[in-house]
C-alpha positions in Angstrom: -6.5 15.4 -13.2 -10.4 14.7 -12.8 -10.7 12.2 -9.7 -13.7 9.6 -10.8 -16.1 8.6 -8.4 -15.8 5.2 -7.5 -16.6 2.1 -5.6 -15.0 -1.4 -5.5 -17.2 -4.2 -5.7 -14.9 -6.8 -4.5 -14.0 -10.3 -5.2 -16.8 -13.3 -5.3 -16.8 -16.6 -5.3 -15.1 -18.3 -8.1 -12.9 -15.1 -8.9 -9.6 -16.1 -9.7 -6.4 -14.7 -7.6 -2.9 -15.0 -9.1 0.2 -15.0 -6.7 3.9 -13.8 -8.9 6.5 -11.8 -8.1 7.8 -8.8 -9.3 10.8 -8.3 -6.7 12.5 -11.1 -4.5 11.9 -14.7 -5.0 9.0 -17.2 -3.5 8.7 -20.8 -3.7 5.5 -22.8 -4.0 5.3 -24.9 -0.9 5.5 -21.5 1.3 3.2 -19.8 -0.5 0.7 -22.9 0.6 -1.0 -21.5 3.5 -2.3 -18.3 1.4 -3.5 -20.4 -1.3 -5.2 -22.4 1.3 -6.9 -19.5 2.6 -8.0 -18.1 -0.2 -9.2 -21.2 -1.7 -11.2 -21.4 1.8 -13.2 -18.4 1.0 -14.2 -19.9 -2.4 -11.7 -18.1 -4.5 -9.0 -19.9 -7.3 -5.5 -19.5 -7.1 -2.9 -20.0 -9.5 0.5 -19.2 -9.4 2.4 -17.1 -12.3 6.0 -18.2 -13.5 8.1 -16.1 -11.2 7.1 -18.5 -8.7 9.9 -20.5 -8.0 11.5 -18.9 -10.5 14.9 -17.3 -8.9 17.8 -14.7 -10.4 20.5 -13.9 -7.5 17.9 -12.6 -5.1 15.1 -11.8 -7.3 12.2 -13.9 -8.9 13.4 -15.0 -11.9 15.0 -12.4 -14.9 13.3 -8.3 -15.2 12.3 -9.8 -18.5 10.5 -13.0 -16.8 9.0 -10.2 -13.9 7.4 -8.1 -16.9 6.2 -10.6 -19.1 4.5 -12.5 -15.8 2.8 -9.4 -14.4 1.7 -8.3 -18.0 0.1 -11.7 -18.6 -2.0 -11.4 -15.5 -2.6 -7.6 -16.4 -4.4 -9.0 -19.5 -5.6 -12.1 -18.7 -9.3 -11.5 -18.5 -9.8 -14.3 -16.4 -7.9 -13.1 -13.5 -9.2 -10.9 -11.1 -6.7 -10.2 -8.6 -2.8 -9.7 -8.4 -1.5 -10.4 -5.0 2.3 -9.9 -5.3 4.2 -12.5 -3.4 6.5 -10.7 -1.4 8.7 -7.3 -1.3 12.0 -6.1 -0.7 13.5 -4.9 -4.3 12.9 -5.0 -7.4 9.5 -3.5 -9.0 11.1 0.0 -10.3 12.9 -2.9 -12.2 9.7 -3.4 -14.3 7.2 -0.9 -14.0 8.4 1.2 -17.0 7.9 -1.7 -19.5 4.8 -2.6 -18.2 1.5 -1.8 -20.2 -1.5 -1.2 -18.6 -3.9 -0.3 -20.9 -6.0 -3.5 -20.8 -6.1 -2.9 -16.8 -7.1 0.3 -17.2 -9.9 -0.5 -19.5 -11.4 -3.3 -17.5 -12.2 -0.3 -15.4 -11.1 -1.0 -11.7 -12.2 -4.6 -12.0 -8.6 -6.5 -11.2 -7.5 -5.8 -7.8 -3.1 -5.4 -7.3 -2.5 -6.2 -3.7 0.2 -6.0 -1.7 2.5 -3.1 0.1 6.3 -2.1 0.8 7.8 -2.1 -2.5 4.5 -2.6 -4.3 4.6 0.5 -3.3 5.6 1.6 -7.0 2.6 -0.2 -8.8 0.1 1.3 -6.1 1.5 4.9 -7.0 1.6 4.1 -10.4 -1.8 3.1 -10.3 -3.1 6.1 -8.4 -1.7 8.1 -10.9 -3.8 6.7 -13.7 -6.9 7.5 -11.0 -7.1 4.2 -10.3 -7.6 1.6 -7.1 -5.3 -1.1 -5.6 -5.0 -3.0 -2.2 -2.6 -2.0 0.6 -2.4 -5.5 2.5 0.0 -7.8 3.4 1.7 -10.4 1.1 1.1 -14.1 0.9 4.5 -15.2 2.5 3.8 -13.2 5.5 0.7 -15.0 6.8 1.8 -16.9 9.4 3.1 -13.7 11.5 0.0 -11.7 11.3 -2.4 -11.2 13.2 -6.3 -12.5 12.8 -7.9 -8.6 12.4 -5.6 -8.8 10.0 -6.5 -11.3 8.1 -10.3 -10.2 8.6 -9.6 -6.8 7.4 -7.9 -8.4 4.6 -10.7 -10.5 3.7 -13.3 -7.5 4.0 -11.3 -4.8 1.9 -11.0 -8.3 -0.7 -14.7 -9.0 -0.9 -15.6 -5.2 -1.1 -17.2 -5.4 2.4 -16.7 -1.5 4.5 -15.1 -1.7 7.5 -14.2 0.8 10.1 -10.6 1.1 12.4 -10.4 3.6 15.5 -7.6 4.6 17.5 -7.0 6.9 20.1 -6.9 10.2 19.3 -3.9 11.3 21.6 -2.4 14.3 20.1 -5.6 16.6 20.2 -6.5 16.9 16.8 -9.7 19.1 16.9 -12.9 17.3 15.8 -13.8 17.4 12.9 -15.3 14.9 9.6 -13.2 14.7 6.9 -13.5 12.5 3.3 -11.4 11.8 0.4 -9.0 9.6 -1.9 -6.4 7.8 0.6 -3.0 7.6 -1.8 0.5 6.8 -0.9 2.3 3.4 0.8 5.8 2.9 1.6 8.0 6.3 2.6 11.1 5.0 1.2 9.5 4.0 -2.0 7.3 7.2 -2.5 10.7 9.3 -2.3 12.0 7.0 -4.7 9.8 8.3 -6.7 9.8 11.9 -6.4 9.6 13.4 -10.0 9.0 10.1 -12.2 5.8 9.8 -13.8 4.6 7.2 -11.4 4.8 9.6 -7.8 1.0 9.8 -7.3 -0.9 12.8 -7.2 -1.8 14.4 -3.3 -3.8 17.2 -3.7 -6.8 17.0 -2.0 -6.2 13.7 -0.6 -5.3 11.6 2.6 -1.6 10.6 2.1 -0.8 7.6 4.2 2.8 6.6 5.2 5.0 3.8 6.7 8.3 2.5 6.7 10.6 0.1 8.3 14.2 -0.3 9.4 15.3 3.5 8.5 17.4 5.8 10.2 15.7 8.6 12.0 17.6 11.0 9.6 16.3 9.1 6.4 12.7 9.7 7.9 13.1 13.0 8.2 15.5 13.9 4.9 12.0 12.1 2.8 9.9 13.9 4.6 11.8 17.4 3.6 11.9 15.9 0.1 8.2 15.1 -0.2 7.4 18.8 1.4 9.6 21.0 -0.8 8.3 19.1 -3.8 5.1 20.4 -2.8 3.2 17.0 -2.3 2.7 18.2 1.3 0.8 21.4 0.5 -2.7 20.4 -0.6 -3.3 17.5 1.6 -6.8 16.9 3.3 -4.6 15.0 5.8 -1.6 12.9 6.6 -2.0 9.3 8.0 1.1 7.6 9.2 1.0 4.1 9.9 3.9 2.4 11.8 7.3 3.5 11.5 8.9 0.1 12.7 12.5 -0.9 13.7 13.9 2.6 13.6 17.7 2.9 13.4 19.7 6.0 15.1 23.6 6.7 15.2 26.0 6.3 18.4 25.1 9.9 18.6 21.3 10.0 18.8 19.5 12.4 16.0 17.8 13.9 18.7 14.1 13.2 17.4 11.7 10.0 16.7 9.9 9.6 13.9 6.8 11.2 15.0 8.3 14.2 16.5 9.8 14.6 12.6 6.7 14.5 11.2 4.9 16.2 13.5 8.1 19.3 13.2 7.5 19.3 9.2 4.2 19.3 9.0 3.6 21.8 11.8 2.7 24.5 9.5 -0.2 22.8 7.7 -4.0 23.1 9.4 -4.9 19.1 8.1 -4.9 16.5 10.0 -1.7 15.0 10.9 -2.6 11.5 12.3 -0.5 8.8 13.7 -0.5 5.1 14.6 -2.7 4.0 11.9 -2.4 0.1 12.0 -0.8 -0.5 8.7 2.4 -1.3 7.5 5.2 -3.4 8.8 3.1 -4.5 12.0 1.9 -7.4 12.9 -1.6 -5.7 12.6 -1.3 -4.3 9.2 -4.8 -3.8 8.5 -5.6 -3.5 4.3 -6.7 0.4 2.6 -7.9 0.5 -0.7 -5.4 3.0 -2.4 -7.4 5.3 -4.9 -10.5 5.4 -2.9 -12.2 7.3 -0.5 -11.9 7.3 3.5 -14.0 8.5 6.2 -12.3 9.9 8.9 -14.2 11.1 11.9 -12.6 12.8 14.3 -14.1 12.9 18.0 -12.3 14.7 20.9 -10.9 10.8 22.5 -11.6 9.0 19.4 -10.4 8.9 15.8 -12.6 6.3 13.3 -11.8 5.3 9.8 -14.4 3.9 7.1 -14.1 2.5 4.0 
């Protein structure tokens, strides 16, 4: 595949944001807040009929989730998709969904969100296209405010830079290109489905949440002897949260997994990128490109 050279213009004033569900349920009056602060940076919101809509755990029917989603897909008056909330449910949909008319408005409608919107990001990077990695509406009260900034940056198509310690001695170096992945759990989900997206020469980026240590490292093998390891210009892993272990420890973290795997690879392998289930889950436009300078204290992101 022939990456295409691209740059996100962002939202404006006036643009029109569209908050449904393609997993678990969300009502209306919590969903208030995000409208609020949208609306507060001169944006319209509207809500799509999952909202409120509920089927056991889920926001209304599959067939309600697809037909929702599509309509925003082709509705040429809406410019961005912010997904409600995770947890389960989006594999549900994804293969009766058309995205043709997204595709041919050419980047222009932005799909935000992360965890289990993991599957439309990968999806989406797979047609060599862009989406948001940010938090979803019903988790704004617990985050943070660079949060919320870097949110409204990577929205408006401002650049922005993030830097971090460089504590395992990666040797300096400047590195550039796509940033693909999301969610662990999810990507290994998809391992061999026409929706995994494509690593070569790209930055993957990781997270995950409330896994055991085993799990972490079991994916990891998974994504490696699949080969979606091989052809990396580097891994970024953001935060591996609320890790679970046996009564008999596994012996290793997370990070000394990763690091264990990926030992035999010369990229990059960089840690603590704040993104994911954090507090400080800063956004990452999926599909594009990332800077990533690497001093001998100091690691620096830009996109």
């Amino acid at each position: 595949m022939i990456l295409r050279e691209y740059t996100y213009t962002g939202l404006k004033r006036n643009d029109h944001v569209r908050i449904l569900c393609t997993a678990r349920s969300a009502d209306q009056a919590d969903l208030k807040p995000a409208r609020e602060l949208l609306e507060s940076w001169g944006l319209r919101v509207s809500y799509g009929k999952t909202i409120g809509a509920i089927n056991h755990q889920f926001g209304g029917t599959t067939s309600l989730r697809i037909t929702d989603f599509q309509d925003a897909l082709n509705d040429e008056d809406i410019d961005a998709i912010w997904i409600a909330r995770g947890g389960y449910g989006t594999v549900q949909i994804i293969d009766n969904v058309d995205f043709s008319a997204f595709a041919k408005a050419n980047f222009k409608k932005l799909i935000i969100g992360y965890s289990d919107v993991t599957v439309l990001h990968s999806h989406i990077q797979k047609m060599d296209l862009t989406s948001l990695h940010s938090f979803m509406p019903l988790e704004l009260k617990d985050k943070s405010q660079s949060c919320i900034d870097s949110f409204k940056k990577a929205l408006i198509g401002h650049s922005q830079s993030i830097s971090i310690a460089n504590d395992n001695n990666i040797e300096p170096q400047e590195l550039k290109a796509r940033v693909v992945g999301g969610n662990l759990s999810i990507l290994y989900s998809l391992l061999g489905s026409k929706s995994f997206t494509n690593t070569d020469g790209c930055f993957l980026f990781i997270e995950d949440i409330d896994e055991y240590v085993y799990h972490i490292e079991r994916m990891i093998y998974g994504l490696k002897r699949a080969g979606h390891l091989d052809k990396l210009k580097g891994l970024i892993v953001g935060g591996m949260s609320d890790m679970r272990d046996h009564k008999i420890p596994f012996g290793k973290n997370a990070q000394e997994i990763i690091k264990e795997i990926t030992a035999s690879y010369d990229y990059p392998v960089i840690f603590n990128f704040p993104a994911g289930h954090v507090k400080d889950n800063r956004s990452i436009k999926l599909g594009a490109d990332i800077h990533v300078s690497i001093k001998r204290n100091q690691i620096t992101f830009t996109y």
